[in-house]
MARBA-679195 format. One record per residue (C-alpha): residue number from 0; residue in one letter; x, y, z. Coordinates in steps of 0.5 Angstrom, whole numbers, plus 500, padded with zeros to 3 digits. Example, Ala and Ser with C-alpha at 12.3 -4.5 7.8 and 13.67 -1.06 7.14 Angstrom:
2
 num residu   x   y   z
   0      a 525 491 516
   1      s 527 498 514
END
This chain:
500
 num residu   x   y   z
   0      x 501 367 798
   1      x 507 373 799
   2      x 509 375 793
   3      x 516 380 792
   4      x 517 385 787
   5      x 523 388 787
   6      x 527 392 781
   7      x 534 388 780
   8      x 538 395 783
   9      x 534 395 790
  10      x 535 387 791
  11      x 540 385 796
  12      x 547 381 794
  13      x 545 374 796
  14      x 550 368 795
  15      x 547 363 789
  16      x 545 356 791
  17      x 552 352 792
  18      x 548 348 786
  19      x 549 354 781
  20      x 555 356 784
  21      x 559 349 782
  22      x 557 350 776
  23      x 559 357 774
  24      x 565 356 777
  25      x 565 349 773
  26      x 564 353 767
  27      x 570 358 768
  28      x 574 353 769
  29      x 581 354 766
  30      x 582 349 760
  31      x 590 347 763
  32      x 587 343 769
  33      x 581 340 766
  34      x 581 333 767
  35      x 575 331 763
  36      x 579 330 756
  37      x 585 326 760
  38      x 579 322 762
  39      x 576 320 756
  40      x 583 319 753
  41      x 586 314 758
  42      x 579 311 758
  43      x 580 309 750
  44      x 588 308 752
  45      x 585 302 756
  46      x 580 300 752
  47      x 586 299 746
  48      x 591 295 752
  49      x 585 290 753
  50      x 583 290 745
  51      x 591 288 745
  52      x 592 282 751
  53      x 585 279 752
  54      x 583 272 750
  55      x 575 273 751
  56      x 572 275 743
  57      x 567 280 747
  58      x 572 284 749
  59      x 577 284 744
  60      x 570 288 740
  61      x 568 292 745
  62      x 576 295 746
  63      x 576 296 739
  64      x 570 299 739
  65      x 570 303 744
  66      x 577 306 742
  67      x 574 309 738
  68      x 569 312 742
  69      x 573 314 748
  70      x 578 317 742
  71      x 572 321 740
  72      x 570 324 746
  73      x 577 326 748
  74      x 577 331 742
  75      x 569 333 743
  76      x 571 335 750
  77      x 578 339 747
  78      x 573 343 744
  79      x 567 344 748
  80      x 567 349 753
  81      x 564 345 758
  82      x 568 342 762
  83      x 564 333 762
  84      x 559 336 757
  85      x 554 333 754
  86      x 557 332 747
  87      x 563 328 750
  88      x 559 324 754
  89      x 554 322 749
  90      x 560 320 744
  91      x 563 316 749
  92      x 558 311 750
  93      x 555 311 743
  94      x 562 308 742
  95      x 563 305 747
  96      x 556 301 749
  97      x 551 302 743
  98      x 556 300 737
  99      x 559 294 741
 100      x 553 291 743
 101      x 550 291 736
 102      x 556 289 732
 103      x 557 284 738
 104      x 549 282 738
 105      x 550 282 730
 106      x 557 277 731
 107      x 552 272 736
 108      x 558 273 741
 109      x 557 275 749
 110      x 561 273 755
 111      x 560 266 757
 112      x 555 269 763
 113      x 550 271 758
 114      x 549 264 755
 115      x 549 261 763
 116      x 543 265 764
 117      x 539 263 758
 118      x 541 256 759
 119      x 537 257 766
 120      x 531 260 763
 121      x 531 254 759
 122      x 531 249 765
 123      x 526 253 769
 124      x 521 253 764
 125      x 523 245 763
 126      x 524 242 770
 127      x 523 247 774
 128      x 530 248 777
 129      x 534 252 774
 130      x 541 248 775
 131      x 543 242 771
 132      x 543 235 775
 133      x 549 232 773
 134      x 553 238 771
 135      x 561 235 768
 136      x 564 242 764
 137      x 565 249 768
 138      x 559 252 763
 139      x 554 248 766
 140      x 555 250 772
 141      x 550 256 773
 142      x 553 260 781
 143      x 548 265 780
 144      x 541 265 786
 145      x 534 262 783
 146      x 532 270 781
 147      x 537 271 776
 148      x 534 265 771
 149      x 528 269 771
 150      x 533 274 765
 151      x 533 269 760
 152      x 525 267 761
 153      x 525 272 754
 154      x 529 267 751
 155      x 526 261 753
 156      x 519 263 752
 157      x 521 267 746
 158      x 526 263 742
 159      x 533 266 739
 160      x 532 274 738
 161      x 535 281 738
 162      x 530 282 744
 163      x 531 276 747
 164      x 538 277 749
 165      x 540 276 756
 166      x 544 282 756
 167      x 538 287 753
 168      x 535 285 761
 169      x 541 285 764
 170      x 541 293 763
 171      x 534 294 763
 172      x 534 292 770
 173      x 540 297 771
 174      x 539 303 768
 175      x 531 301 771
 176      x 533 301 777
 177      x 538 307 777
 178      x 532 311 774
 179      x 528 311 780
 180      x 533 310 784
 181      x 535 317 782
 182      x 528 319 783
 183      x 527 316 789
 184      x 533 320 791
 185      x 531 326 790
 186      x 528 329 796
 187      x 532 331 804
 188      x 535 327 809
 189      x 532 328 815
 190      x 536 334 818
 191      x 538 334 811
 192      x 539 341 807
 193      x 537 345 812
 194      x 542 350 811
 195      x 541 352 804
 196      x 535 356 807
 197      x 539 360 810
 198      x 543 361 804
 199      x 539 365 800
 200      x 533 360 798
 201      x 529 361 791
 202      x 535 366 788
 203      x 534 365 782
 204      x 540 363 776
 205      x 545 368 776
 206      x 545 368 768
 207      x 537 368 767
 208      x 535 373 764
 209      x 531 376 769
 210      x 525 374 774
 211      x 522 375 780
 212      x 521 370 786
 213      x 515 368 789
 214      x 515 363 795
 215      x 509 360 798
 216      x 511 358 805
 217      x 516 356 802
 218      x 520 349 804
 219      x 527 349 804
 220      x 531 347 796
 221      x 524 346 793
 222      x 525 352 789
 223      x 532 351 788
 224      x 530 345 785
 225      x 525 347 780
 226      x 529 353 777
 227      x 534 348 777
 228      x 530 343 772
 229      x 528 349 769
 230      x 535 350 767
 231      x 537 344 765
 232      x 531 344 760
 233      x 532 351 757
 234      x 526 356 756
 235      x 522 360 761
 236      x 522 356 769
 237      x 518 357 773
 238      x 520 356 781
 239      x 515 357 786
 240      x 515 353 793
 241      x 509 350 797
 242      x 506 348 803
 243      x 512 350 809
 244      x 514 354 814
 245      x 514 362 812
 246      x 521 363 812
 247      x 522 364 804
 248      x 515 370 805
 249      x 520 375 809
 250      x 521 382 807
 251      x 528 380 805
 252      x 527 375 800
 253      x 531 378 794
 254      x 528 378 787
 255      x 531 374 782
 256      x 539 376 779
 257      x 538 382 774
 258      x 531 382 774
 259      x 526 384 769
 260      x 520 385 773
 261      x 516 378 770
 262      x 513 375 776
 263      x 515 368 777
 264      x 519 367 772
 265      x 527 365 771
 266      x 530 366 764
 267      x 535 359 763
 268      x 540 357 758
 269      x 540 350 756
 270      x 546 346 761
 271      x 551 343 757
 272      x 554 339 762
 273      x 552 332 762
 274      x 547 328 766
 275      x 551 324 771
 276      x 547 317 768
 277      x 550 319 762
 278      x 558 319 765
 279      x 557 313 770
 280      x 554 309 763
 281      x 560 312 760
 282      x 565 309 764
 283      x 569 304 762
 284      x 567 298 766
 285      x 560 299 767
 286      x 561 300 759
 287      x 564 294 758
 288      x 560 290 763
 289      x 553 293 759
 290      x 556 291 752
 291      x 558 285 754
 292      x 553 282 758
 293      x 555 284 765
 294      x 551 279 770
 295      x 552 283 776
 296      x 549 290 773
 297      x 541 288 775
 298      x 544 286 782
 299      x 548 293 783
 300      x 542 297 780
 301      x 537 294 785
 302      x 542 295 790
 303      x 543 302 789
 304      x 535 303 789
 305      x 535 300 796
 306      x 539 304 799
 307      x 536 310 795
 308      x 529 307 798
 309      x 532 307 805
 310      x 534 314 805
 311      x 526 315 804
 312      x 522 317 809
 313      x 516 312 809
 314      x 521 307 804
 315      x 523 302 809
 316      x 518 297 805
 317      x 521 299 798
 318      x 528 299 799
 319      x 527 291 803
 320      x 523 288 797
 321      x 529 292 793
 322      x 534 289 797
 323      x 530 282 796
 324      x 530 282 789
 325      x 537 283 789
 326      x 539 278 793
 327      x 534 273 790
 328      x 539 274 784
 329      x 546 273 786
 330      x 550 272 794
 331      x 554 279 793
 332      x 547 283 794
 333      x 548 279 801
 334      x 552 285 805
 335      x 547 290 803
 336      x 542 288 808
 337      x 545 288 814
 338      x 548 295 813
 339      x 542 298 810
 340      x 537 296 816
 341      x 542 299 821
 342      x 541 305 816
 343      x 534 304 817
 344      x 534 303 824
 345      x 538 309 826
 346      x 534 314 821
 347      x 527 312 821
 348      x 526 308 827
 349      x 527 300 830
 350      x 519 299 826
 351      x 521 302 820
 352      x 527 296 819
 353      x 524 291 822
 354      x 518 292 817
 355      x 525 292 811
 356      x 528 286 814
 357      x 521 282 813
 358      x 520 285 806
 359      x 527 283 804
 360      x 527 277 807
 361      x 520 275 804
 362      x 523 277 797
 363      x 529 273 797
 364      x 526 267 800
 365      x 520 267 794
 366      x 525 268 789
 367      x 529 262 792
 368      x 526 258 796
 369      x 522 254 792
 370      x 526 253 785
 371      x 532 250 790
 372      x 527 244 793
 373      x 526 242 786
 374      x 533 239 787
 375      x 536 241 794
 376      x 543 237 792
 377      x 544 241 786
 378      x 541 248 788
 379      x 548 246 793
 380      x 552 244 788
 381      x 552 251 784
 382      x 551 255 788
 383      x 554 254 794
 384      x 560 249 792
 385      x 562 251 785
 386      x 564 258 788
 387      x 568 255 793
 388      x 571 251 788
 389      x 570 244 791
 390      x 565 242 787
 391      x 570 238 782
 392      x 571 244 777
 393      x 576 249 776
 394      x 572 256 778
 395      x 573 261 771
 396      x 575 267 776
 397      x 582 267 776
 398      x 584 275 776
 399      x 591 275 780
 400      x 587 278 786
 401      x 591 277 793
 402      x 586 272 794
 403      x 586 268 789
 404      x 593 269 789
 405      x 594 267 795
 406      x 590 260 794
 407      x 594 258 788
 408      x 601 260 789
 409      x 603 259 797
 410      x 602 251 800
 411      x 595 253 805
 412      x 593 259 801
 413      x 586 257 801
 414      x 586 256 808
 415      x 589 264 809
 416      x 584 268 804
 417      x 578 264 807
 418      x 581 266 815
 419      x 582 273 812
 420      x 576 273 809
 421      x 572 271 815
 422      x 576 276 819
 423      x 574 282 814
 424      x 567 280 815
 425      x 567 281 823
 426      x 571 287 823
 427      x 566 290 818
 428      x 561 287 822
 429      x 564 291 830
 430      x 565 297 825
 431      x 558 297 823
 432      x 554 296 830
 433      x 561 301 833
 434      x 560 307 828
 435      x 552 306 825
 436      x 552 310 818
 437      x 547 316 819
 438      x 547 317 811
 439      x 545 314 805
 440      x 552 316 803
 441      x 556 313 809
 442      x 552 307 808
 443      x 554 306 801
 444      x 561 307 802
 445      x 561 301 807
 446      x 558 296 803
 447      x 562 299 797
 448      x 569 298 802
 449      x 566 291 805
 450      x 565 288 797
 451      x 571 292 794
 452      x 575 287 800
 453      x 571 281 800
 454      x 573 281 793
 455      x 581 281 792
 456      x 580 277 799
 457      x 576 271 794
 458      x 580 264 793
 459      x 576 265 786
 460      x 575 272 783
 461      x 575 278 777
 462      x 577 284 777
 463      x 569 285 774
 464      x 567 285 780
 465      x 570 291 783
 466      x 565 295 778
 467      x 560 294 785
 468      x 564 299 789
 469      x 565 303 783
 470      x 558 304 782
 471      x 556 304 789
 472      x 561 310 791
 473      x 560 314 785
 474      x 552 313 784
 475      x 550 316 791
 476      x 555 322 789
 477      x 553 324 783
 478      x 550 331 784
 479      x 557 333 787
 480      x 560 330 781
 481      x 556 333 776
 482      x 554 339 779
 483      x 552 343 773
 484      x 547 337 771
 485      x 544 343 776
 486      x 541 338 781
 487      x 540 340 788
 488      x 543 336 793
 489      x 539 330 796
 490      x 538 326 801
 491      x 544 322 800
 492      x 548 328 803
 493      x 547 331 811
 494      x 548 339 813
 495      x 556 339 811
 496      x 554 336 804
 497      x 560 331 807
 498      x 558 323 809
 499      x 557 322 816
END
């Protein structure tokens, strides 16, 4: 183990890690041109227009609600000297997550969604299929996969309790899934951060208190990451790098800024600045899909888990029972398989995608397959007819979209939004197979591209929808959105930090 001890007058200049520079630049940012407030208070202005013009009961709460909150928040980050801090944050999705949900959990009310799911629990547990035989009304129709009866199991085994409720399993699997996802992601991309090395490895926080960095060997940012967790949980951190090329262990290795002469040790403050979880919790419209009951949460969580497996060496297994699962749950996971195995094929080899492929497809077939051959003809009749609309019932997804617009106001209209829609998926498809994503960045913008076009080209859609490319293209970006949570970047990001 080299070991360094150099006073704080004899350490050379080194620039900081771009992680510490983003987030004290982050810090003396002027106010005037701080977004954060304009954030949250445009966020509790549209939480007020939808209190105002929706019809859904669930929805005029939430705004009420979350008014409220996105209000508080505004003036909590006028306050702070932190631009996003953390105290804003937590206003925001008090008001606008946890008092909805109670107050809606107290009223009985959800989106409809939330009752099609427990009803399909019931109906699996009593016949075995999770789809009604003879269905006459737009609410008997159950459009989601087999795997998505499996959230309203709790209510059928458990009866009608606060903790049976479908939307509590809905944002488990969410917030479940975005946790290891962000775990799972937390490490480099092949080729990755190589250039942080050169940048000035194991510098210690410019507002420690002092320090003196160890390297052993040394890898890379794995002690940039250290010293940053350290910082974001406050105290005495300790960063020390193991097993790797000696390329920290040189006789240029600076001690720590403003070092006091402690061996190993980096003195931080605790950040202010929120977790970027916390942010994307925040946001409107995973805000009022995980207080109303969004469906589609658990479906983009285990998305974002896949992808986030797949840029993960030796994770090709993983991300294809994830990718599995999701598309087990509902037709829109679909589109992320074929762009992931790309990835997978490209990064980590042909035999790496292929074993995701098999592991995907072996997932999704036992979380299907068997319920639909209890009763083949509805299995068809939910899930492939009643979202095409030829199932003999009027689809509840009418948000005035081009496609649906297309199919409810021009004579054909159906007939073009389809062929558009066909036609988006081949260009996508040749886009894919041109110009393969490198990254899982790159690959996540195209399936949020693909859905975000999939969705405003469907004769029968809803702006809730779109909250599948919000996620996708903000998840993966977190660590640059939020640079003071003081992360190191991942594996999502290539040498430039920029998509490939």
């Amino acid at each position: 183990m080299a070991l360094q001890f150099q006073s704080a007058s004899s350490a050379p200049a080194v620039p900081a890690p771009r992680a510490l520079r983003q987030r004290d630049d982050l810090r003396r940012t002027p106010r005037g041109v701080r977004w954060d407030g304009l954030y949250w208070a445009g966020s509790a202005v549209f939480a007020l227009v939808l209190a105002a013009v929706t019809t859904l009961p669930a929805h005029r709460v939430w705004g009420v609600c979350a008014a409220v909150g996105y209000a508080g928040a505004a003036v909590l980050a006028g306050r702070s000297p932190y631009a996003w801090g953390r105290a804003s944050a937590l206003a925001a999705v008090a008001g606008s997550v946890l008092l909805p949900l109670a107050v809606l959990m107290v009223l009985g009310t959800a989106q409809p969604e939330v009752g099609v799911v427990e009803h399909s629990g019931n109906l699996l547990l009593a016949t075995g299929s999770p789809y009604a035989p003879h269905p006459s009304l737009v609410d008997d129709f159950n459009p989601y996969l087999p795997g998505m009866a499996l959230l309203g199991l709790p209510h059928a085994l458990l009866g009608d309790t606060p903790l049976t409720d479908a939307r509590l399993w809905f944002a488990a699997v969410f917030l479940g899934a975005l946790a290891v996802a962000a775990r799972s992601g937390g490490g480099w991309v092949r080729g990755g951060s190589a250039g942080l090395a050169k940048a000035g490895l194991l510098s210690a926080a410019r507002r420690g208190r002092g320090g003196v960095a160890v390297a052993r060997g040394g890898w890379e940012v794995l002690a940039e990451s250290a010293l940053l967790s350290a910082a974001r949980r406050g105290g005495w951190g300790v960063a020390v790098a193991r097993s790797g090329p000696a390329v920290l262990a040189e006789p240029s290795l600076p001690a720590a800024h403003r070092s006091r002469g402690a061996l190993a040790v980096a003195r931080t403050r605790p950040t202010a600045p929120a977790n970027p979880a916390l942010l994307l919790a925040g946001c409107p419209a995973v805000a009022l899909a995980l207080a109303v009951g969004g469906v589609d949460l658990p479906v983009i969580g285990l998305m974002c888990l896949g992808l986030a497996l797949a840029g993960r060496r030796g994770g090709a297994v993983g991300a294809g029972a994830a990718m599995g699962a999701a598309a087990a749950l509902k037709w829109t996971a679909w589109p992320l398989l074929p762009v992931t195995l790309v990835l997978l094929a490209v990064t980590a080899g042909r035999r790496a995608a292929v074993r995701a492929a098999v592991t995907a497809l072996a997932v999704a077939a036992a979380g299907v397959v068997p319920f639909a051959l209890v009763d083949p003809h509805a299995f068809v009749e939910h899930v492939v007819l009643f979202p095409l609309g030829a199932a003999g019932a009027g689809s509840p997804a009418t948000s005035p979209l081009p496609g649906h617009l297309l199919a409810t106001h021009v004579p054909g209209g159906r007939a073009i939004a389809v062929a558009a829609l066909a036609a988006t998926a081949v260009g996508m498809a040749v886009w894919l197979l041109a110009r393969p994503p490198r990254t899982v960045v790159a690959a996540a913008d195209r399936v949020a591209l693909g859905l975000a076009l999939a969705m405003c080209l469907m004769p029968a859609t809803r702006f809730g929808y779109l909250v599948y490319p919000l996620v996708l293209a903000v998840w993966v970006r977190r660590d640059r959105l939020a640079p003071a949570a003081g992360r190191a970047p991942s594996r999502t990001e290539g040498d430039t930090g920029h998509a490939a």
